[in-house]
N, C-alpha and C positions, 0 to 999 in steps of 0.2 A: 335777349334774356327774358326771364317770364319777370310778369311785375306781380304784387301783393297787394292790394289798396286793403290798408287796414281802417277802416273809421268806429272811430274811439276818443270821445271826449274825456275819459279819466288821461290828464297828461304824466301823471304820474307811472302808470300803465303804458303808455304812450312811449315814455323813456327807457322803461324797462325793458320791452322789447325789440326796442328797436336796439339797447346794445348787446341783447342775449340772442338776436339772430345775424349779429353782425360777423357770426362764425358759418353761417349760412348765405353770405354774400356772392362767393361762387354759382350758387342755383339758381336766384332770384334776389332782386330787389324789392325792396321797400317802401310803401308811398303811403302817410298816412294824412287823413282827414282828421278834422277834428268835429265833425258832424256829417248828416245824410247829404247834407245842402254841398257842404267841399265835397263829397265825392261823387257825387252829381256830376259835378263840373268838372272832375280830374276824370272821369268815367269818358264825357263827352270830348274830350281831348288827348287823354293816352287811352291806346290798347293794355286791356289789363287780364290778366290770367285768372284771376282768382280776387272773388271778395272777402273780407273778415269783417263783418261786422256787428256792433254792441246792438242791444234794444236799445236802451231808454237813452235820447241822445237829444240835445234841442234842438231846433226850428226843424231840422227833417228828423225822425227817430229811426230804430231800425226799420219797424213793418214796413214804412213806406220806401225806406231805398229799398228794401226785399219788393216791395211792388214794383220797383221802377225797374229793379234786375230782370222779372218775370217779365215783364212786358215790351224792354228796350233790348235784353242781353239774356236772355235765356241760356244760354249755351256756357256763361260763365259760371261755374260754380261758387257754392256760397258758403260759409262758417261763420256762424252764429256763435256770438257770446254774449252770455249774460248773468247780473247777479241776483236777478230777479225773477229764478227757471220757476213756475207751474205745470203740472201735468196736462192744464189749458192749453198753455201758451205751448208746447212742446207738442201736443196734437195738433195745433193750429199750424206751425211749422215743418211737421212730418208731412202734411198737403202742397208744401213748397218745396220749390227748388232747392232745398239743404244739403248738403255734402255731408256735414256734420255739424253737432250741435253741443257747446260747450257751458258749462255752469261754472261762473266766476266762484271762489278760487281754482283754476286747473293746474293740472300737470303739465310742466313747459315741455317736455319730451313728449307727452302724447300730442300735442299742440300742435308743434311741428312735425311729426311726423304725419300728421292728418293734411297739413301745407301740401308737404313734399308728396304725400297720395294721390291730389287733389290734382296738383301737377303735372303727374304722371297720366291725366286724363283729358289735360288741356289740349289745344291745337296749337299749336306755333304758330304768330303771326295770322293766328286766324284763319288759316287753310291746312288740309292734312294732303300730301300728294302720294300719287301712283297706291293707292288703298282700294281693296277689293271693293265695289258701293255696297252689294249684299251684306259683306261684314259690318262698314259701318250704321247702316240702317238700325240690323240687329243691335248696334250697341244703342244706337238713338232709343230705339224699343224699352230697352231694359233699363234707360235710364228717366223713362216716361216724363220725355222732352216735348218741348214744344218749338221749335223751330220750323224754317224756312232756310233750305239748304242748295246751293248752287252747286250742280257738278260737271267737269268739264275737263269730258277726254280729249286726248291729245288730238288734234287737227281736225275735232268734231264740233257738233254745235251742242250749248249749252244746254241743260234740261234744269229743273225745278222740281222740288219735291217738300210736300209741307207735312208736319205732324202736328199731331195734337195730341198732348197727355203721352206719349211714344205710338199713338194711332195713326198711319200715315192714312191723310185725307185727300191731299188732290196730287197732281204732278204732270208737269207741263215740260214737253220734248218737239220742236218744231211747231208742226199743225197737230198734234197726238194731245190730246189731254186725259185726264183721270186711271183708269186701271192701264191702258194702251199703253200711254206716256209711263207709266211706271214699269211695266213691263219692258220698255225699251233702254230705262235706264239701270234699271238692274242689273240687266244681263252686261253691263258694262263692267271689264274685269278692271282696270287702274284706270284711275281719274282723279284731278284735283278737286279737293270739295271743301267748299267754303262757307259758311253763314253766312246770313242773308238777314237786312234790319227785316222785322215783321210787319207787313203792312197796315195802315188802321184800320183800313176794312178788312175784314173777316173774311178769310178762303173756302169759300164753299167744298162741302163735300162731294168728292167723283169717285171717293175708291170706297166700294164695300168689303171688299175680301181683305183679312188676316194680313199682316206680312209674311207670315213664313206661308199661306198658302202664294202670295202673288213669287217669293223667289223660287217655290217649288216651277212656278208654269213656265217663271222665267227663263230656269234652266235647264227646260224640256224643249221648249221652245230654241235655245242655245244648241243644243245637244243636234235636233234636229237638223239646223240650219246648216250647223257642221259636219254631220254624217252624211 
């Protein structure tokens, strides 16, 4: 079942929702912090689908778990809430990884229904199986992610593929690296694809070409091989 880490030092707020989505127990559970610092640490120990998290929070606040997400868990998405919105601080978070972004007092039905959206975009357990790669690429694109993605057809060997900002940058298949190695894994019709932590060194760039110009070659290339 997906999890929720909500972190939220208002414990009052804290009470609140956790017995107004207690009709939402079927979809998802519920795991709250009561700082950046607890969900650090439930973060490093449960798989979690989705974060909720306040700004102004002590010893860790929100920016910096928003830092620790972009850096550690990119792939999870994020919902921000706060009582303290500026059109600063809402520019400064349109640049991050945000799902959506909430101004204390909200509406508990737009609330959740932005959860349950959020959701519906997660991975299960962390891998999406038998999924066109081309399709999901394209969604990585559009969601101008930054991951490190493992994909792995069935009785083949595993390839690698990195993005920046949804800009795919390198990708590694056997001996094959950069456009090649992309190219080889593209044309891969179902595969399990997984996330990958990001390494702390930085993935050099090997790929110049577009995504949608490398899955055009890919599946000419496909086409070819076939005919």
């Amino acid at each position: 079942m997906d999890k929720v880490l909500i972190a939220e030092d208002d414990l009052a707020l804290q009470r609140f929702l956790q017995i107004r989505l207690q009709k939402y127990k079927d979809k998802f559970a519920v795991i709250f912090a009561d700082n950046g610092e607890e969900a650090i640490r439930i973060l490093k120990q449960t798989y979690i689908s989705l974060l909720v998290t306040d700004i102004g929070m002590p010893k860790v606040d929100g920016m910096a778990l928003l830092s620790y997400m972009n850096n550690k868990h990119p792939h999870i998405p994020c919902i921000v809430m706060t009582a303290n919105a500026t059109p600063e601080l809402e520019q400064k978070l349109s640049n991050d990884n945000i799902f959506c972004f909430f101004k204390k007092p909200f509406q508990l039905e737009k609330f959740v229904q932005s959860i349950l959206h959020a959701l519906e975009l997660d991975i299960p357990d962390g891998a999406l199986k038998g999924i066109s790669v081309a399709s999901f690429l394209q969604m990585i694109q559009l969601e101008q992610k930054t991951c490190l993605i493992e994909v792995h057809p069935p009785g083949m060997e595993k390839g690698l593929f990195y993005f920046y900002e949804g800009i795919p940058q390198n990708a590694f298949y056997g001996e094959l690296r950069g456009e090649e190695a992309a190219l080889k894994i593209i044309a891969i019709d179902k595969a399990e694809i997984r996330f990958m932590n990001l390494p702390s060194k930085q993935i050099a760039r090997q790929i110049n070409r577009e995504l949608i110009a490398l899955i055009m070659e890919a599946m000419r290339r496909k086409d070819k091989s076939d005919g």
